[in-house]
N, C-alpha and C positions, 0 to 999 in steps of 0.2 A: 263755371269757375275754372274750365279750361284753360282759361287765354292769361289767369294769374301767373305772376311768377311766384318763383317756392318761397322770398320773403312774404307774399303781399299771402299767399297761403298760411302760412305762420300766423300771421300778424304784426310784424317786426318789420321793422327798417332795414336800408341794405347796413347800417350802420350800428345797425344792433350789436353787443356783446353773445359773447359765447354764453354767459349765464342768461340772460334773458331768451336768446333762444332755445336752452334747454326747457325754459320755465315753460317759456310759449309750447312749445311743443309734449311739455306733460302734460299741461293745460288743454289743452286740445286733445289726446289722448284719454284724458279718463272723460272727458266732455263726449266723444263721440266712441264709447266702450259699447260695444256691443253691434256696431256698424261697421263691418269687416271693410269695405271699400272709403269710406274715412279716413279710418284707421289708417291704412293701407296709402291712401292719398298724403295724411300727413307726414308718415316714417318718410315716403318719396321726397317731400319736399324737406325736409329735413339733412336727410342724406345730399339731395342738391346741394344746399347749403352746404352744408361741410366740403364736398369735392368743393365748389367754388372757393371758398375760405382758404383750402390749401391749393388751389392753382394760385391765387392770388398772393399768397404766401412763397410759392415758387418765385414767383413774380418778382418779388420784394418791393409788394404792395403794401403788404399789413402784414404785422403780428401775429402772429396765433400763437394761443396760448399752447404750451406741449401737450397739453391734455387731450387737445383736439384728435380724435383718430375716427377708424374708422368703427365705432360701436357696434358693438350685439344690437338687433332690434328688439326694442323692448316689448316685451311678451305682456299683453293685459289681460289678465284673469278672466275668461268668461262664466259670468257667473249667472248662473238656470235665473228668467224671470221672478220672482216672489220666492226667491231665497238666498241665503245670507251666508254667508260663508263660517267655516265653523272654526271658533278661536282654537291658539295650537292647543291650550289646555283647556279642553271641556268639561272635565271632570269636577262633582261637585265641592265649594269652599268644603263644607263638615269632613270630608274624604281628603281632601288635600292634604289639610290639618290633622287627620288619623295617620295616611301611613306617611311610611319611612324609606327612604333609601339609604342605606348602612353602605359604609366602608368594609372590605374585604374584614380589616382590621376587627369591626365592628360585630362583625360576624361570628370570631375566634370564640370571643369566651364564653355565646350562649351557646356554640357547638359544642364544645368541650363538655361545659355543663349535665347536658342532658345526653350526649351519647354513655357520660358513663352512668347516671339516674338510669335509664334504656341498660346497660350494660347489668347493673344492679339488678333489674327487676326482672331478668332473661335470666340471669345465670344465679341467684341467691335462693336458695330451695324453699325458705321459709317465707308464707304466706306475709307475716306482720311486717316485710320488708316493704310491703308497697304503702301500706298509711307512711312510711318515714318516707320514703323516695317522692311521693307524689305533694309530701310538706313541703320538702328539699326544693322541689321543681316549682311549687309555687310561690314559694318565697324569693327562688332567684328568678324569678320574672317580674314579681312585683320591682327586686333591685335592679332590674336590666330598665325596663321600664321606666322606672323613678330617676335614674341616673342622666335621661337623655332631655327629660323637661322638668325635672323636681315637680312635678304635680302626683303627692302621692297617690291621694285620692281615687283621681283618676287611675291611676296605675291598678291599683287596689282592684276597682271594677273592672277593667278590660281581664285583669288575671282570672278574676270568680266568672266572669263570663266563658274564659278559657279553659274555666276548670267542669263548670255544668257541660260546655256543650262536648266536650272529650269525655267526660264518663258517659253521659246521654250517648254522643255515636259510638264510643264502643262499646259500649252496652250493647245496642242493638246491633252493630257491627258484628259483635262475638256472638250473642246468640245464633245468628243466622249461619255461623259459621263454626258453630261449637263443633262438632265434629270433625272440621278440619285442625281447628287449634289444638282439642286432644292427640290428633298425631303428631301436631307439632311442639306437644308438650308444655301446650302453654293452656291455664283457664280463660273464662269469661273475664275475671278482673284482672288481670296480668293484661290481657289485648287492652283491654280499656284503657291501663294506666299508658301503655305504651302508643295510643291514641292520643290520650290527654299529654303527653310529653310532645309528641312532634305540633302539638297546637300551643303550646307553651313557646318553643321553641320559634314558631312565627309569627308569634305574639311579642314577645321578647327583641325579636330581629327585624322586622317588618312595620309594625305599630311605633306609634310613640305617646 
């Protein structure tokens, strides 16, 4: 294939259009992907083409369209025999449709929220403050929640989900560390509730 010239390498006429020889030449390109000297053969003859088109053009042979320059060579994916290249989003539909990415904005009112709940149940001496701060906290999750897809329901569940598994890990959380928390003045259920808030909080912000 030596003795071709770079149209008859293409496929194309010496009279070919500029679109047709781009076509030709993708055409050719993902046709011979993974054949580095190809490859390499047809960007050659390609690049011919164009210097020729613009001597020619010098010339005030022919037209060239402005567009014509001298291009990037176009880089083709090598991709491993018997595998596939992985979509930008791989992550599963059920997962996509869970979480959220919130606006700054979006952000504000479940922080506010629950730093002062946390705030509450750090600094308030009396025990029965945490059944009302951990209602407080459940309830504006469920509204944080609800607000972003109207599916209460759902909302409803993702909160009692957030509410088991924050007293469950601080629960166990605190015991293992009961002795620290007594010097930090705080109990077993104090940590917990203060568990169960920062899971509200990215449940509220995060989920939908």
């Amino acid at each position: 294939m030596s003795d071709q010239n770079p149209y008859e390498k293409l496929g194309v006429t010496e009279d070919a259009s500029f679109d047709e020889i781009q076509d030709a030449k993708g055409r050719l390109m993902q046709q011979h992907r993974g054949e580095p000297k190809l490859v390499e053969s047809v960007e050659a003859a390609y690049d011919a083409i164009i210097m020729d088109r613009l001597r020619m053009r010098q010339e005030g042979k022919i037209k060239v369209p402005e567009r014509i320059r001298f291009p990037e060579r176009e880089k083709v994916p090598q991709t491993p025999l018997g595998f596939s290249s992985p979509s930008a989003n791989s992550s599963p539909a059920w997962l996509q449709g869970l979480l959220d990415t919130p606006t700054r904005s979006d952000l504000v009112a479940p922080t506010v929220v629950f730093l002062v709940l946390i705030g509450l149940t750090l600094f308030y001496p009396e025990a029965s403050i945490l059944t009302f701060t951990v209602a407080l906290g459940f309830g504006g999750t469920i509204y944080f929640l609800n607000r972003k897809e109207q599916q209460f329901g759902r909302a409803v569940l993702l909160t009692l989900v957030g509410l088991l598994l924050g007293v469950a890990l601080g629960t166990v959380l605190g015991g293992a560390l009961e002795s620290l928390l007594i010097d930090m003045g705080l109990t077993v259920e104090k940590f917990a509730s203060l568990v169960t808030f920062v899971l509200f909080w990215l449940i509220s912000s995060f989920l939908r």
